[in-house]
C-alpha positions as CSV (number, residue, x, y, z in Angstrom):
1,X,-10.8,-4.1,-2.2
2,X,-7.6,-5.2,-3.6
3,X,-4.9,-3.1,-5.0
4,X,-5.2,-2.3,-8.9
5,X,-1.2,-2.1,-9.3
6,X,1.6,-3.5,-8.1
7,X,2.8,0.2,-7.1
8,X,-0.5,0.3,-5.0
9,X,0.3,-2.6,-3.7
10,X,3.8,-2.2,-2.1
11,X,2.7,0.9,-0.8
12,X,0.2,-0.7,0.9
13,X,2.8,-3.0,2.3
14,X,5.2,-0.3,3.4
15,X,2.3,1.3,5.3
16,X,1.0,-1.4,6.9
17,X,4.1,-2.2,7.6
18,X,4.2,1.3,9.5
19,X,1.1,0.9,11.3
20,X,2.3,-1.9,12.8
21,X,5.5,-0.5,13.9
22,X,8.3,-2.2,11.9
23,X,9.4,0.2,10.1
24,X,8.8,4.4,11.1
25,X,6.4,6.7,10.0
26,X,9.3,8.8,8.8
27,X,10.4,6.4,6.8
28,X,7.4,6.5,4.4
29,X,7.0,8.6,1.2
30,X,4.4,9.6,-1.4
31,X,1.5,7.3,-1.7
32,X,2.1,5.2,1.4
33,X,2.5,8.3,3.4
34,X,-0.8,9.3,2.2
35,X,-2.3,5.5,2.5
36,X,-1.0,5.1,6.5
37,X,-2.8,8.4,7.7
38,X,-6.0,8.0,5.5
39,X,-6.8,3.9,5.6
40,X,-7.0,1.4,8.4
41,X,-5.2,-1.0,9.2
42,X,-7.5,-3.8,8.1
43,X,-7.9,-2.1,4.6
44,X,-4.3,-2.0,4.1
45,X,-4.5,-5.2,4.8
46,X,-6.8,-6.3,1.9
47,X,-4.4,-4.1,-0.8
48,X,-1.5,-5.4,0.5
49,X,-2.3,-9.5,0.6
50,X,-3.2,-8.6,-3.6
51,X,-0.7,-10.8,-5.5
52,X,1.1,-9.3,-7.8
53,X,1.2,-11.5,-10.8
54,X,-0.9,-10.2,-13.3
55,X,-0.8,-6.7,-12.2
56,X,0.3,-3.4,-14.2
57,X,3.7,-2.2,-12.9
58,X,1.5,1.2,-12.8
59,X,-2.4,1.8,-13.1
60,X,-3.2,3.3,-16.4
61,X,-4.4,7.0,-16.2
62,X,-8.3,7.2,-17.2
């Protein structure tokens, strides 16, 4: 599933980027907090290779 913002999207990165040890756990706030202790690494994968072009800066409340 690829990530509907580009928000989502580096979060993704920063948690993936957690998961994989490059950067701490501490490190992490908010959404990619959340995103490293609830997804896998493989689906963090899939929001985080999302290109950004064409993305909303934010997604749009509903």
């Amino acid at each position: 599933m690829p990530a509907t913002s580009q928000a989502q999207q580096k979060a993704a990165g920063a948690a993936l980027s957690a998961k994989r040890g490059e950067i701490k756990k501490s490190e992490l706030k908010g959404a990619s907090r959340e995103m490293y202790d609830s997804m896998s690494e493989k689906q963090l994968e899939e929001f985080a290779e999302t290109k950004r072009k064409g993305l909303p800066g934010k997604k749009a409340a509903d």
